[in-house]
C-alpha positions in Angstrom: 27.2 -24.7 -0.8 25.5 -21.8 -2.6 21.7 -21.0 -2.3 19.8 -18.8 -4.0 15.8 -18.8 -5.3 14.1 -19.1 -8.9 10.7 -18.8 -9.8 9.5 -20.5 -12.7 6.1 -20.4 -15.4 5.1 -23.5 -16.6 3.0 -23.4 -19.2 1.1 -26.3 -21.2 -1.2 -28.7 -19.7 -0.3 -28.5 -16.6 -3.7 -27.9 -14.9 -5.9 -31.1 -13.5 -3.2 -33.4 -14.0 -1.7 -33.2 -10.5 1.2 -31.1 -11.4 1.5 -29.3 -8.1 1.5 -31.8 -6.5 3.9 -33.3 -8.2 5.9 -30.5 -8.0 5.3 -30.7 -4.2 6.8 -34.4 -3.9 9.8 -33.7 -6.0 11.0 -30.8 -4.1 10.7 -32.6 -0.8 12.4 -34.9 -2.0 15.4 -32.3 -3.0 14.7 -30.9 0.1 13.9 -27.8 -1.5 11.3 -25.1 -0.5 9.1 -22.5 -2.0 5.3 -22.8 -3.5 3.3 -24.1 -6.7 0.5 -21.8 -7.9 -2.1 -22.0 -10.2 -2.6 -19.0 -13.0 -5.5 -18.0 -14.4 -4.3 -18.1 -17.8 -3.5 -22.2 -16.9 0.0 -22.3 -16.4 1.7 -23.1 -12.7 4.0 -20.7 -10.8 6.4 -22.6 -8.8 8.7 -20.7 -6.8 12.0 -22.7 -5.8 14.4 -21.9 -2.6 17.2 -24.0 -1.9 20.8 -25.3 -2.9 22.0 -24.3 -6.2 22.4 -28.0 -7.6 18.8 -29.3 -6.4 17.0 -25.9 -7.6 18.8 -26.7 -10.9 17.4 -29.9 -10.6 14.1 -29.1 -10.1 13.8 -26.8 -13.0 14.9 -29.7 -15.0 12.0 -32.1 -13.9 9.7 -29.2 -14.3 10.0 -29.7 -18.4 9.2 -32.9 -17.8 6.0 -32.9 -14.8 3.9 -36.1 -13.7 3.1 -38.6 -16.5 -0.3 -36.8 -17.5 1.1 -33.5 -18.1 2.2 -32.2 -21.2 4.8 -29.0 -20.2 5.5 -26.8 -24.1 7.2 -23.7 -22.2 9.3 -23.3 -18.7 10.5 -19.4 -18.3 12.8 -18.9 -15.0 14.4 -15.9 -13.1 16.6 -16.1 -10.9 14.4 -13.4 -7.6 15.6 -12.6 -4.6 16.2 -15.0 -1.4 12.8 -16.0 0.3 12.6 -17.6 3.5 9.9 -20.6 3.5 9.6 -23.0 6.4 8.5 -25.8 3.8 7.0 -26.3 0.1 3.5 -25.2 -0.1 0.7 -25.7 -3.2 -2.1 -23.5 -3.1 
C-alpha cells in the first residue's frame, strides 16, 4: 500500500457553497488527511495525504464538489509527504 501527497486548486464557484467542508467529509470518509483553504483569488487549496487509491479518489470527487458548487478547473501536483494528524479547513 503506497502513500504519497497531492495538492490540488480548485477553481470555479467554489466559495460560499460549503465546499471545504465538503471536502472535509469526503476525505474522512477516505480516511484521508491534509487541509482545504480558501484563496483570495476564490478558488480552494486542498492539500491531500494518504493512500494512493483514496487520494486518487478524492481528486476525482473534487471535479465534482457539494451539489451547489460549480468546479470549471482542478490543477494537481503530486508535493512532498506531509505529516497531518487529521483533515483540517481553515
Amino acid at each position: 500500500m503506497s502513500k504519497h501527497c497531492a495538492n490540488a486548486i480548485v477553481s470555479g464557484r467554489v466559495q460560499g457553497v460549503g465546499f471545504r467542508h465538503a471536502v472535509k467529509k469526503r476525505a474522512e470518509e477516505l480516511s484521508l488527511t491534509g487541509r482545504a483553504s480558501n484563496l483570495a483569488d476564490g478558488s480552494v487549496e486542498v492539500t491531500i495525504c494518504g493512500e494512493d487509491k483514496k487520494v486518487d479518489q478524492l481528486i476525482e470527487w473534487l471535479w465534482q464538489g457539494p451539489p451547489a458548487a460549480q468546479v470549471t478547473q482542478v490543477q494537481t501536483e503530486d508535493i512532498d509527504w506531509c505529516e497531518y494528524s487529521n483533515f483540517t479547513t481553515g
